[in-house]
CHARMM internal coordinates of N, CA and C (Angstrom, degrees):
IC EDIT
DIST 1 N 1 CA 1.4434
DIST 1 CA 1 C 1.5289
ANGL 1 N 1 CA 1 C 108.58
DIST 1 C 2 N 1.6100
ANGL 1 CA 1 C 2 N 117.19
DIHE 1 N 1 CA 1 C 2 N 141.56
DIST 2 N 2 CA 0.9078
ANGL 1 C 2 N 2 CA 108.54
DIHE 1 CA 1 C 2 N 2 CA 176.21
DIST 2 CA 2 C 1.6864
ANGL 2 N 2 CA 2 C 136.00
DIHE 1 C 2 N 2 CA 2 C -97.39
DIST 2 C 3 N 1.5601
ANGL 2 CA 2 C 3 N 130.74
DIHE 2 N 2 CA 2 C 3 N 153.18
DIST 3 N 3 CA 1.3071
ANGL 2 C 3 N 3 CA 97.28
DIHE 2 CA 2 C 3 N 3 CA -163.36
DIST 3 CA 3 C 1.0354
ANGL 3 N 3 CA 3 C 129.47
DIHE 2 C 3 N 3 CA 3 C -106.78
DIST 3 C 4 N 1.2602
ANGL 3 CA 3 C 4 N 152.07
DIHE 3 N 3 CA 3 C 4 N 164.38
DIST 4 N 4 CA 0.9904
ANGL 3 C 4 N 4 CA 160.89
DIHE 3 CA 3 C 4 N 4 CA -126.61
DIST 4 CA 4 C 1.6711
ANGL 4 N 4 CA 4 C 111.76
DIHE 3 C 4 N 4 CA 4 C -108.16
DIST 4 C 5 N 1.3067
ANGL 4 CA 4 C 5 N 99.04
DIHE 4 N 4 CA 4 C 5 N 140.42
DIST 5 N 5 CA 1.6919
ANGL 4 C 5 N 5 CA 126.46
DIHE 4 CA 4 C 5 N 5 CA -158.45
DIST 5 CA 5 C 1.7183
ANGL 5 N 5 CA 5 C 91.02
DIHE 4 C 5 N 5 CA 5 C -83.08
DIST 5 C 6 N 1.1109
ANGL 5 CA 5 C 6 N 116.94
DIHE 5 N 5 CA 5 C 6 N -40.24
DIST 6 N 6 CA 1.3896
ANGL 5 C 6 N 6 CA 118.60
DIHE 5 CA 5 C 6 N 6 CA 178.32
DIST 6 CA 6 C 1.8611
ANGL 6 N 6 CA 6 C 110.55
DIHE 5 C 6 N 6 CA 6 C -85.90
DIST 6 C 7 N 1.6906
ANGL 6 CA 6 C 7 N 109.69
DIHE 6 N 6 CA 6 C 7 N 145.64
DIST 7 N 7 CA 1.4983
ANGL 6 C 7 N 7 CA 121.18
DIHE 6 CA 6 C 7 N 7 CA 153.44
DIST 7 CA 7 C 1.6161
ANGL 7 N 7 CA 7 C 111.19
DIHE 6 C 7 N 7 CA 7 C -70.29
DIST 7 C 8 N 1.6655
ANGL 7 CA 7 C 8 N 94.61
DIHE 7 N 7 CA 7 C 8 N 153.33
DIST 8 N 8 CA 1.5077
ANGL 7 C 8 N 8 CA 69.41
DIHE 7 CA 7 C 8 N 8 CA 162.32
DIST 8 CA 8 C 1.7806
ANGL 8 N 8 CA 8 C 125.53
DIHE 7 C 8 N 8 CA 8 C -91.70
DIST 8 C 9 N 0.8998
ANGL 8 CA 8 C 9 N 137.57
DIHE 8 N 8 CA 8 C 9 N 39.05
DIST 9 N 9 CA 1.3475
ANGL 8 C 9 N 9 CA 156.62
DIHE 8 CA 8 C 9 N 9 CA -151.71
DIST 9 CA 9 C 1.8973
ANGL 9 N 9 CA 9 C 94.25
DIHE 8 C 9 N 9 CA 9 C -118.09
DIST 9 C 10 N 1.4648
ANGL 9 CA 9 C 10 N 102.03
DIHE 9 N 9 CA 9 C 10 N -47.73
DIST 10 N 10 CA 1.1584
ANGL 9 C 10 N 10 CA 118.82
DIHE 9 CA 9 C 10 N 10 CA -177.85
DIST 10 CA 10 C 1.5414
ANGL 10 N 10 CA 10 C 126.42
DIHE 9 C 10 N 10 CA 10 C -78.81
DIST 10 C 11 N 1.3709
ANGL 10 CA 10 C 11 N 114.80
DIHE 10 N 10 CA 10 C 11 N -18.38
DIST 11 N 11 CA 1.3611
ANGL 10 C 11 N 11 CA 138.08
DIHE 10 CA 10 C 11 N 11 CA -177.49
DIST 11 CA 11 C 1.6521
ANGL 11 N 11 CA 11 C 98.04
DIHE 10 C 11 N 11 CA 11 C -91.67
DIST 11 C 12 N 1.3750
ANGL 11 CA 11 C 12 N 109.41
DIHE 11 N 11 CA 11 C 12 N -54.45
DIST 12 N 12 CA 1.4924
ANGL 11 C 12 N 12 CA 113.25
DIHE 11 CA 11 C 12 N 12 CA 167.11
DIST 12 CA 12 C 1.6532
ANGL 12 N 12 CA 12 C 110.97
DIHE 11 C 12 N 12 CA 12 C -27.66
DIST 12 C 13 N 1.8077
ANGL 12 CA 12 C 13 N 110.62
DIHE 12 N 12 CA 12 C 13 N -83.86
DIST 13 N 13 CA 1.1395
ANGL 12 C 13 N 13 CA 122.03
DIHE 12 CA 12 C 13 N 13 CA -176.14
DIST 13 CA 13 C 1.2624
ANGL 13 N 13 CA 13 C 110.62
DIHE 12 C 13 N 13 CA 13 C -23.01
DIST 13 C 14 N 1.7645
ANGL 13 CA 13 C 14 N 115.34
DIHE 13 N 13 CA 13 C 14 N -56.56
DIST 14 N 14 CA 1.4344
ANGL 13 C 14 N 14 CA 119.27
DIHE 13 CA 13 C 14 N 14 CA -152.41
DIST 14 CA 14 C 1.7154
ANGL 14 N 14 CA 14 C 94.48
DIHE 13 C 14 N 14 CA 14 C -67.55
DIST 14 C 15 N 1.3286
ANGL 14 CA 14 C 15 N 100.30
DIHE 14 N 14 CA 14 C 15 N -56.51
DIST 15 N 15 CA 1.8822
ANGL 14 C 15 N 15 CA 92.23
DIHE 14 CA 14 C 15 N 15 CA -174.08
DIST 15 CA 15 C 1.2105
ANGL 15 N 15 CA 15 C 100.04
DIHE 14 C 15 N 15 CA 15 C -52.59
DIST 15 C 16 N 1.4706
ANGL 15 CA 15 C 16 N 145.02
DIHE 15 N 15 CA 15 C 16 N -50.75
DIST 16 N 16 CA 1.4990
ANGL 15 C 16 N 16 CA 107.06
DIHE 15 CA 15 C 16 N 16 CA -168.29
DIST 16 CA 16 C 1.4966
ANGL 16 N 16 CA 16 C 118.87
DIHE 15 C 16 N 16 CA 16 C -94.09
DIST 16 C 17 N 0.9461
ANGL 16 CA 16 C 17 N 114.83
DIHE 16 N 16 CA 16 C 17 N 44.18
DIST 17 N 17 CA 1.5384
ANGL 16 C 17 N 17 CA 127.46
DIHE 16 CA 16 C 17 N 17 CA 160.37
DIST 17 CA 17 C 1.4626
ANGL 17 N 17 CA 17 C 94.69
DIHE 16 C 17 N 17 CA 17 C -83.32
DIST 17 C 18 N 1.1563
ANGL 17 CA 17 C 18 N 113.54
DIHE 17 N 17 CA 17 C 18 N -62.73
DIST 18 N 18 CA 1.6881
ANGL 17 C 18 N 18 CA 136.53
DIHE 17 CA 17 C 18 N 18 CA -167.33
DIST 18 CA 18 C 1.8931
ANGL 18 N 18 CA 18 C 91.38
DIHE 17 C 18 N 18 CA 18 C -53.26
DIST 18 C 19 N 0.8483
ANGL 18 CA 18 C 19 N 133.62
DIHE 18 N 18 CA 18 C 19 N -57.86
DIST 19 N 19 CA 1.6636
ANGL 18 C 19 N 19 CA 134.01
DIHE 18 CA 18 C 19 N 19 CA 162.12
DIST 19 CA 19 C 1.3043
ANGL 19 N 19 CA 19 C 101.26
DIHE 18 C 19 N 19 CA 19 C -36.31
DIST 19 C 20 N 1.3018
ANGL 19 CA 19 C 20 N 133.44
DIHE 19 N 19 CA 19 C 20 N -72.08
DIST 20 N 20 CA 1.3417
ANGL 19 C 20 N 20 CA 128.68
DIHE 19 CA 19 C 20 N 20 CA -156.32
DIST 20 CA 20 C 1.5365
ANGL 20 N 20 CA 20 C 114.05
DIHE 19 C 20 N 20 CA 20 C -68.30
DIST 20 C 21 N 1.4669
ANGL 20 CA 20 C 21 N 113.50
DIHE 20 N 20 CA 20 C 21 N -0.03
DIST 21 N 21 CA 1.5972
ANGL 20 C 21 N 21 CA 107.47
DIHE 20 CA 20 C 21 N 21 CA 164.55
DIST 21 CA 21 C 1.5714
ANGL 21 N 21 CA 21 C 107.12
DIHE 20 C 21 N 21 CA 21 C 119.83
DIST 21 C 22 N 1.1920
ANGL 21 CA 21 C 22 N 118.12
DIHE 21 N 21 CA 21 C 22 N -0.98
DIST 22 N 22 CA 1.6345
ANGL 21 C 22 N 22 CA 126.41
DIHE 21 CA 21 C 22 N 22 CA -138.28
DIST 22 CA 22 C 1.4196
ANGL 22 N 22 CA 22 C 79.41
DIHE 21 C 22 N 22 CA 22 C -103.88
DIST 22 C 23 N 1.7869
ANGL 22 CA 22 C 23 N 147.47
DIHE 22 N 22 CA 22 C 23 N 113.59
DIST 23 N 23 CA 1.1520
ANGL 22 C 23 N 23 CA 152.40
DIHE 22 CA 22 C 23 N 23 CA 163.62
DIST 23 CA 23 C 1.4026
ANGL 23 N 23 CA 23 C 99.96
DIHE 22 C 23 N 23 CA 23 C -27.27
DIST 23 C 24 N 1.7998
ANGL 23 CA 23 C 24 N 110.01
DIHE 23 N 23 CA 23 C 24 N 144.24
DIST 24 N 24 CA 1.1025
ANGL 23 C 24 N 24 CA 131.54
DIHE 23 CA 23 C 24 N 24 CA 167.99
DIST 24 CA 24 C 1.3709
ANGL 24 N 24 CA 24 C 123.73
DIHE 23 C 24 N 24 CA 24 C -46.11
DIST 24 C 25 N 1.5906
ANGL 24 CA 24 C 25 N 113.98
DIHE 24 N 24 CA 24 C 25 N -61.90
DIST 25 N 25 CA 1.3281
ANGL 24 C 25 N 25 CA 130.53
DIHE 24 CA 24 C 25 N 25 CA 179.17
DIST 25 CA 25 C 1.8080
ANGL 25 N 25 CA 25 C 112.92
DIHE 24 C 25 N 25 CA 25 C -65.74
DIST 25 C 26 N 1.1285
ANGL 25 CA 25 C 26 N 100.73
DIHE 25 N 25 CA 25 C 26 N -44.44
DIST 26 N 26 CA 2.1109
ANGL 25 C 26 N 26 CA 101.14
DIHE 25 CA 25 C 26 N 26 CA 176.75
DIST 26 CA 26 C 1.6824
ANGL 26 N 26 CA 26 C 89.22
DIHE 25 C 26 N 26 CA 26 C -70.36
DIST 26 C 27 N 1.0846
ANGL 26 CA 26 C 27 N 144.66
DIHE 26 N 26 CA 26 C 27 N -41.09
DIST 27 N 27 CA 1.8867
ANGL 26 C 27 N 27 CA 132.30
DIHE 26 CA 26 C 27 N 27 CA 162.96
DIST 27 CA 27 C 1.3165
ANGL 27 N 27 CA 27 C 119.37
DIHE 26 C 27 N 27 CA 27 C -37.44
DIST 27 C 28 N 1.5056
ANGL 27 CA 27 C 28 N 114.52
DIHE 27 N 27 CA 27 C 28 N -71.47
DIST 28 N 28 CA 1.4168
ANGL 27 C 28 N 28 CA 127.49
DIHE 27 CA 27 C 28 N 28 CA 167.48
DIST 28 CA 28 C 1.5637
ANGL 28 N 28 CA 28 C 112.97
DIHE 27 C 28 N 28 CA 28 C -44.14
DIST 28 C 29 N 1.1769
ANGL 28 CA 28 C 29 N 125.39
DIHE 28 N 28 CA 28 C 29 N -42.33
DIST 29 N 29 CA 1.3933
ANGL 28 C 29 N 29 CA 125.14
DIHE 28 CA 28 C 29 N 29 CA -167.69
DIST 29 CA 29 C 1.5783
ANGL 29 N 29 CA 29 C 90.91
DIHE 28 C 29 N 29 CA 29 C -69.02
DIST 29 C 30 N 1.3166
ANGL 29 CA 29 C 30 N 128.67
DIHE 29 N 29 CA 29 C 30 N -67.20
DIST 30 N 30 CA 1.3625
ANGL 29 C 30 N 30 CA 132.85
DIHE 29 CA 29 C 30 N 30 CA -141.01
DIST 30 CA 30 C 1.4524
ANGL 30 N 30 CA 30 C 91.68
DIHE 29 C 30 N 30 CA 30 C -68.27
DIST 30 C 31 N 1.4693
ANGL 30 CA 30 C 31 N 128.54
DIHE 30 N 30 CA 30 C 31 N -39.39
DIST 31 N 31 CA 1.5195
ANGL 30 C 31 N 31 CA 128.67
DIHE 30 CA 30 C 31 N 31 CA -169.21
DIST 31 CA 31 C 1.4009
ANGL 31 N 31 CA 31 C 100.60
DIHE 30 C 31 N 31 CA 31 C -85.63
DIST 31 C 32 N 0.9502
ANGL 31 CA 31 C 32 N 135.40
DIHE 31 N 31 CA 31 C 32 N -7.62
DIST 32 N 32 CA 1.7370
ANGL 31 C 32 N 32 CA 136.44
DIHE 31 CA 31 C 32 N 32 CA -171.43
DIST 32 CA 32 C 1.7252
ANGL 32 N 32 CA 32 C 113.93
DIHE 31 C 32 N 32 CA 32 C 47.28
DIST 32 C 33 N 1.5185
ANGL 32 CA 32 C 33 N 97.90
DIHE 32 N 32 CA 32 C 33 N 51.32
DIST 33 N 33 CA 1.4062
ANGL 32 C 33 N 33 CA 104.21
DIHE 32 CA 32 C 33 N 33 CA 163.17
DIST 33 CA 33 C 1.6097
ANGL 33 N 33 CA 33 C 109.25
DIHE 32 C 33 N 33 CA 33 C -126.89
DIST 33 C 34 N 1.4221
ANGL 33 CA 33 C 34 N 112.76
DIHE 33 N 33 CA 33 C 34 N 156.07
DIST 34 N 34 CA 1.2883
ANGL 33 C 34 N 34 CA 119.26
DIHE 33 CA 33 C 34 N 34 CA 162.39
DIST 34 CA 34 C 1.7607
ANGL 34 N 34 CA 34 C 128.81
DIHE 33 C 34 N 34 CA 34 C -44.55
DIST 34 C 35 N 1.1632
ANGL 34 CA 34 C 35 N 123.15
DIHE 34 N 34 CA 34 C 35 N 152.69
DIST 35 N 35 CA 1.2078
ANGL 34 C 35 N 35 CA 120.47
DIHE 34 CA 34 C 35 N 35 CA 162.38
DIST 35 CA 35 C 1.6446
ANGL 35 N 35 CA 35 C 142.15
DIHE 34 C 35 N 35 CA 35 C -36.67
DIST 35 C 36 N 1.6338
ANGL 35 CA 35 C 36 N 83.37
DIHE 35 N 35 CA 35 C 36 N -67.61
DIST 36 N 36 CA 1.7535
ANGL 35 C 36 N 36 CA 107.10
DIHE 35 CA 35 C 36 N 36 CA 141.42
DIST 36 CA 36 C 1.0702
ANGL 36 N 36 CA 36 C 143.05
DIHE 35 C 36 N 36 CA 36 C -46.03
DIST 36 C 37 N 1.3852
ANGL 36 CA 36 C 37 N 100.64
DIHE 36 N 36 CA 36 C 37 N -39.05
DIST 37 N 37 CA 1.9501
ANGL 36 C 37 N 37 CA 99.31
DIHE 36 CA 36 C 37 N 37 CA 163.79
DIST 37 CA 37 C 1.9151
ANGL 37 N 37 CA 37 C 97.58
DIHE 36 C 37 N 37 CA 37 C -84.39
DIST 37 C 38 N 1.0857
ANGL 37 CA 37 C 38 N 133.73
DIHE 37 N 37 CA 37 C 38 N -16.11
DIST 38 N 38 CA 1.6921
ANGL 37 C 38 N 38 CA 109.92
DIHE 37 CA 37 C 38 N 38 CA 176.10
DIST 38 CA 38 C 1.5685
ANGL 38 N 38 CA 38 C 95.28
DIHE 37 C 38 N 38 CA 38 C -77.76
DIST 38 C 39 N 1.3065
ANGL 38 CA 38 C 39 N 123.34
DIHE 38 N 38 CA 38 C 39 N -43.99
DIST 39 N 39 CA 1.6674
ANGL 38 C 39 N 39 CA 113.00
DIHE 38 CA 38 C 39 N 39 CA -170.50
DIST 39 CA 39 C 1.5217
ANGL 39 N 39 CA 39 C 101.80
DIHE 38 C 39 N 39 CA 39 C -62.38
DIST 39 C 40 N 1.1251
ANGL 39 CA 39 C 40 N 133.38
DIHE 39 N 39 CA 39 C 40 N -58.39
DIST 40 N 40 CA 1.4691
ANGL 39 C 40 N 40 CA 127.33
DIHE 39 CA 39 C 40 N 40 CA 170.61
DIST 40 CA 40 C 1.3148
ANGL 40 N 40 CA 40 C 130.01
DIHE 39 C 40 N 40 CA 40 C -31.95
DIST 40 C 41 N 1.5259
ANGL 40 CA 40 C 41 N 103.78
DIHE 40 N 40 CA 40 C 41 N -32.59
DIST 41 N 41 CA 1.7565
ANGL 40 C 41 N 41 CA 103.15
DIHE 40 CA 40 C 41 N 41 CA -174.08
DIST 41 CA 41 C 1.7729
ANGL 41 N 41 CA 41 C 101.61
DIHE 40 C 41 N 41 CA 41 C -78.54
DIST 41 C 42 N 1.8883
ANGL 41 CA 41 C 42 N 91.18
DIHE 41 N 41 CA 41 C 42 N -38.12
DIST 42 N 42 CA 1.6023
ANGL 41 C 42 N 42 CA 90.63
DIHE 41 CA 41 C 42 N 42 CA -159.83
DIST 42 CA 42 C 1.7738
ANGL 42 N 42 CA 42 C 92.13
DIHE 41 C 42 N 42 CA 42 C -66.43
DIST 42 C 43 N 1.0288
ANGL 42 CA 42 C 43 N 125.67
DIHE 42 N 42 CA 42 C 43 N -37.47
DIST 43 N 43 CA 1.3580
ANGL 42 C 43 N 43 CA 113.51
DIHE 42 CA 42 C 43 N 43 CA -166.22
DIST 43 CA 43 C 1.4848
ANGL 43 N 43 CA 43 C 114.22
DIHE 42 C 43 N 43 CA 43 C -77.08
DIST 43 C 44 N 1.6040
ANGL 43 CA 43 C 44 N 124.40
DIHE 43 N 43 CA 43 C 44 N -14.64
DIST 44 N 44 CA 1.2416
ANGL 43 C 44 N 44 CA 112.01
DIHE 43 CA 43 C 44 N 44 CA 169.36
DIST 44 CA 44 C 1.3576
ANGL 44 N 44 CA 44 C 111.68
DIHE 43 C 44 N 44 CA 44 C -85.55
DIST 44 C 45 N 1.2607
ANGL 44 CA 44 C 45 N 117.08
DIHE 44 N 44 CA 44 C 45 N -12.60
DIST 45 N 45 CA 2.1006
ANGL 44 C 45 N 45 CA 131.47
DIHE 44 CA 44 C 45 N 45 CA 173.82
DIST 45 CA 45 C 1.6834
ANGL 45 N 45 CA 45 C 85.87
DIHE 44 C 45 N 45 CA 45 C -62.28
DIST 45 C 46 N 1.3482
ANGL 45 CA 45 C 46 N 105.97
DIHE 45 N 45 CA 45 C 46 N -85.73
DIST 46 N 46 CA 1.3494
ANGL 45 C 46 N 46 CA 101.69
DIHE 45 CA 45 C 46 N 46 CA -177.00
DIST 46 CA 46 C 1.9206
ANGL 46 N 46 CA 46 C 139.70
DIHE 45 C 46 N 46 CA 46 C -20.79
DIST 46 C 47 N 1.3270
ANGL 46 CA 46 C 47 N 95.18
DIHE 46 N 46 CA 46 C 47 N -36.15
DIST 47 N 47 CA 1.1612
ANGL 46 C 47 N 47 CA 129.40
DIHE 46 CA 46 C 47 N 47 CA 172.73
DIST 47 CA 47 C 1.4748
ANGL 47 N 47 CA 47 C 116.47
DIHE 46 C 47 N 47 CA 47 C -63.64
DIST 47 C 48 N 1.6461
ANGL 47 CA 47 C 48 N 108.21
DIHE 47 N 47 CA 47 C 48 N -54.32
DIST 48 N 48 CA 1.3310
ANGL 47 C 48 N 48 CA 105.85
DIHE 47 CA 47 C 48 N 48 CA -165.66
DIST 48 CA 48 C 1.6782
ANGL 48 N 48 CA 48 C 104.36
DIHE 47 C 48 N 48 CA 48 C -97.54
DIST 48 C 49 N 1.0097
ANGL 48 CA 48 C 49 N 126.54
DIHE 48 N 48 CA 48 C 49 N -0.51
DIST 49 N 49 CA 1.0665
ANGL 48 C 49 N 49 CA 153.77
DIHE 48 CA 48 C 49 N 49 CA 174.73
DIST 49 CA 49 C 1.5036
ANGL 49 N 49 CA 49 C 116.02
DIHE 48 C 49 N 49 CA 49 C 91.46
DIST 49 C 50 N 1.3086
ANGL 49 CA 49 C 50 N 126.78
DIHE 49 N 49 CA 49 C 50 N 21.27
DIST 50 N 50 CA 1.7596
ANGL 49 C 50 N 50 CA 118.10
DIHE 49 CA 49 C 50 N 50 CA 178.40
DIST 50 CA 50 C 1.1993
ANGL 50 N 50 CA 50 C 124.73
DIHE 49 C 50 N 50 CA 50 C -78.64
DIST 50 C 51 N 1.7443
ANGL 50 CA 50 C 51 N 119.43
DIHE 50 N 50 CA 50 C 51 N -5.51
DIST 51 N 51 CA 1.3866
ANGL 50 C 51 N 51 CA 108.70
DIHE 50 CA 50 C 51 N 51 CA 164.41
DIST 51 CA 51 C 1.7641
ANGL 51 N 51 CA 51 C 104.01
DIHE 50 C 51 N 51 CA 51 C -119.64
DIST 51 C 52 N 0.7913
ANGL 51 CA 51 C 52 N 111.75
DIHE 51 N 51 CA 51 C 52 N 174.85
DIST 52 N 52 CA 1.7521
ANGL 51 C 52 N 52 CA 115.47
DIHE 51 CA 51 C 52 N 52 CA 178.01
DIST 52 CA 52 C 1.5591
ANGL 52 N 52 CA 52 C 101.39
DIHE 51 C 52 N 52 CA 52 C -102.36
DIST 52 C 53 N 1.6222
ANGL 52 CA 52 C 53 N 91.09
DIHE 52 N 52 CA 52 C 53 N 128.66
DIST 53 N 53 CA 1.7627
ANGL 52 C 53 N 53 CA 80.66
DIHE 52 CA 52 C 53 N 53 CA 172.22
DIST 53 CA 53 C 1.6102
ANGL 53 N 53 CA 53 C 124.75
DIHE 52 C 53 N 53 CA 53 C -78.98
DIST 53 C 54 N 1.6634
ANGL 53 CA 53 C 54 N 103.24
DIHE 53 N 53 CA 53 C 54 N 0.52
DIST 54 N 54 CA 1.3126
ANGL 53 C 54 N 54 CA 105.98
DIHE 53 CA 53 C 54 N 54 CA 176.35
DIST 54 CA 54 C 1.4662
ANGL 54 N 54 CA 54 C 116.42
DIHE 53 C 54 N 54 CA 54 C -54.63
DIST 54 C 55 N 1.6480
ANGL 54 CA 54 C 55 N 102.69
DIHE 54 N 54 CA 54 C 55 N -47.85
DIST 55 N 55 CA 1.9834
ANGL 54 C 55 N 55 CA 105.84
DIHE 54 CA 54 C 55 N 55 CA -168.57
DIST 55 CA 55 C 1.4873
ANGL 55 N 55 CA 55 C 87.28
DIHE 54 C 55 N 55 CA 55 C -81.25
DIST 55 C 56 N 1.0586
ANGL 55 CA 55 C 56 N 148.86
DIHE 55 N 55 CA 55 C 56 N -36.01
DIST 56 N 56 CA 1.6130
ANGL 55 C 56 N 56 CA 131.41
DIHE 55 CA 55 C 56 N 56 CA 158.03
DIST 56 CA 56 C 1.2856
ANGL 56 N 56 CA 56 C 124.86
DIHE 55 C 56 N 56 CA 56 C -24.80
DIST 56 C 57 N 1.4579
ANGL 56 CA 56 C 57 N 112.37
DIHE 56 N 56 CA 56 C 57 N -62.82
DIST 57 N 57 CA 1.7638
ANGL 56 C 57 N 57 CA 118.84
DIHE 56 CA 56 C 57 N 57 CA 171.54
DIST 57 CA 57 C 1.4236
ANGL 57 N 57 CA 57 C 114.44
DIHE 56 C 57 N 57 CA 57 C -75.93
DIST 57 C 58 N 1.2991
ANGL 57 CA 57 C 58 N 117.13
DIHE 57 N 57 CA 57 C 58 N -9.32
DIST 58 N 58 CA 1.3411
ANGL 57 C 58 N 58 CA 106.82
DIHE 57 CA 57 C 58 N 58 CA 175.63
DIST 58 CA 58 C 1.8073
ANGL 58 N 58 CA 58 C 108.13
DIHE 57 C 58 N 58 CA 58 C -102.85
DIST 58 C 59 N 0.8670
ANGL 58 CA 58 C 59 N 127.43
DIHE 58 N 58 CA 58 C 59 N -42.21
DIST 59 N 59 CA 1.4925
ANGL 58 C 59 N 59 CA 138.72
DIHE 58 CA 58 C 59 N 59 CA 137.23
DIST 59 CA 59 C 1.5153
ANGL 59 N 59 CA 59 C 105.92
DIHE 58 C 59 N 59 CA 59 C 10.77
DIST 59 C 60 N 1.4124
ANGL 59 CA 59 C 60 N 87.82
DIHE 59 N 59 CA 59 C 60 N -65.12
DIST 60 N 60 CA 2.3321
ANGL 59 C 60 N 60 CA 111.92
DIHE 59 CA 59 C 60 N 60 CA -159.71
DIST 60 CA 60 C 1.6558
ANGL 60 N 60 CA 60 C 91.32
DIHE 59 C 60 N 60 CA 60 C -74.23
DIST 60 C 61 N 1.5023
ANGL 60 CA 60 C 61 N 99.44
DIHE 60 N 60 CA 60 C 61 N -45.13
DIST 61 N 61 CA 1.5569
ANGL 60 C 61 N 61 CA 92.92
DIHE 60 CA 60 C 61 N 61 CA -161.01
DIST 61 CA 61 C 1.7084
ANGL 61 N 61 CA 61 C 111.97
DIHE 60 C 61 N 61 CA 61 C -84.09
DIST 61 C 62 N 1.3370
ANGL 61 CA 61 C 62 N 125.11
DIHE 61 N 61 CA 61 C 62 N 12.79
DIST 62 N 62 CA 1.5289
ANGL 61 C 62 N 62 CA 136.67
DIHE 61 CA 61 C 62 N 62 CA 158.18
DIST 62 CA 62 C 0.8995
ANGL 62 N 62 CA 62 C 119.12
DIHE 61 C 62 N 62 CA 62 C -84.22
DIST 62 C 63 N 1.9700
ANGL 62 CA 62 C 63 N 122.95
DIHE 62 N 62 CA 62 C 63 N -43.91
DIST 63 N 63 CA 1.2089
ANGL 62 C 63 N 63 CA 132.10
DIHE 62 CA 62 C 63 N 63 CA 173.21
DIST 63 CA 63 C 1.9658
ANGL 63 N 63 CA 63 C 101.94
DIHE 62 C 63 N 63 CA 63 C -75.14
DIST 63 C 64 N 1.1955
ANGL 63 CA 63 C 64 N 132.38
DIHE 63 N 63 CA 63 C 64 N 3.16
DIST 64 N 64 CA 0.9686
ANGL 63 C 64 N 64 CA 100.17
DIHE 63 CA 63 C 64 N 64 CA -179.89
DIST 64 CA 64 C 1.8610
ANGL 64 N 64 CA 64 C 99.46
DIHE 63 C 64 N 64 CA 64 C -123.44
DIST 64 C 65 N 1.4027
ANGL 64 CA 64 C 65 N 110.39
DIHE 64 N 64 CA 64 C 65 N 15.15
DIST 65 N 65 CA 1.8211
ANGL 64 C 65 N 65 CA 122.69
DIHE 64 CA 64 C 65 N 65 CA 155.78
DIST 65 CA 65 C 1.1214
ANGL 65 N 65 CA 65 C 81.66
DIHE 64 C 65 N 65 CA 65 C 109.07
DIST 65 C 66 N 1.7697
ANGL 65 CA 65 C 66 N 158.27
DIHE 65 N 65 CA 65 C 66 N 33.05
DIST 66 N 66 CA 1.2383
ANGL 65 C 66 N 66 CA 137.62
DIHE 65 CA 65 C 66 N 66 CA 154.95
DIST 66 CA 66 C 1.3758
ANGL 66 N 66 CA 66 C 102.09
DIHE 65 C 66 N 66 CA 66 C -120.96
DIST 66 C 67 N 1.5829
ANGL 66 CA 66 C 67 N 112.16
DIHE 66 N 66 CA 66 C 67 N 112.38
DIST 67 N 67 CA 1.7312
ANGL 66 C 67 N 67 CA 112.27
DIHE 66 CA 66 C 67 N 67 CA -164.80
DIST 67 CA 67 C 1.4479
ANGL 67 N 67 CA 67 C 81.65
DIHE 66 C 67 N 67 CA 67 C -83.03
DIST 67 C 68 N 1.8612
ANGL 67 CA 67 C 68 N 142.87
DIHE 67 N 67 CA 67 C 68 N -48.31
DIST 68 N 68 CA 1.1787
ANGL 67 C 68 N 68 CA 114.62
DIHE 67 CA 67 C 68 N 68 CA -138.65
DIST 68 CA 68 C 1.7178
ANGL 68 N 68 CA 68 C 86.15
DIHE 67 C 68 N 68 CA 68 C -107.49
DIST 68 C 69 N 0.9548
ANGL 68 CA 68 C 69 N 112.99
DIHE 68 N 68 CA 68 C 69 N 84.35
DIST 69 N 69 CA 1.4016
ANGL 68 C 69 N 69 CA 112.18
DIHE 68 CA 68 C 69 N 69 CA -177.10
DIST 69 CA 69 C 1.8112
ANGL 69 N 69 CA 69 C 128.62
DIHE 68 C 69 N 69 CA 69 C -3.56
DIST 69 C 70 N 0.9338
ANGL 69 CA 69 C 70 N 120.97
DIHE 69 N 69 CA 69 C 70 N 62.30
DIST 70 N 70 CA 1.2832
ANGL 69 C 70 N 70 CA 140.09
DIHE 69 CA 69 C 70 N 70 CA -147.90
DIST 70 CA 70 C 1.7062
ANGL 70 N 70 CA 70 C 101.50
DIHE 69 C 70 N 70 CA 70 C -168.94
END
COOR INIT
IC SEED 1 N 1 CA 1 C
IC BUILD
């Protein structure tokens, strides 16, 4: 397998950009990765536990006009 152009320090950053509200695709563009590879990272973060999926769902639910998740 080959390895990877990114740290993970750096994969971090990018997913929580993606938390802070900042569209998926303008993320991917600026880092020059696919879509699929940002859903992959965030979901193996998620996975291993380094991001919380709380600021994830709360994240979605600001961008989608409910700041207090409710």
């Amino acid at each position: 397998m080959r390895a990877s152009k990114f740290t993970d320090a750096q994969k971090a950053f990018i997913i929580k950009q993606g938390e802070a509200g900042i569209p998926a695709a303008e993320i991917c563009r600026k880092a020059g990765i696919s879509q699929a590879t940002f859903f992959n990272w965030k979901k193996r973060m998620l996975f291993e536990g380094r991001i919380d999926q709380s600021l994830v769902l709360t994240a979605s639910r600001v961008r989608a006009g409910y700041p207090f998740g409710g």
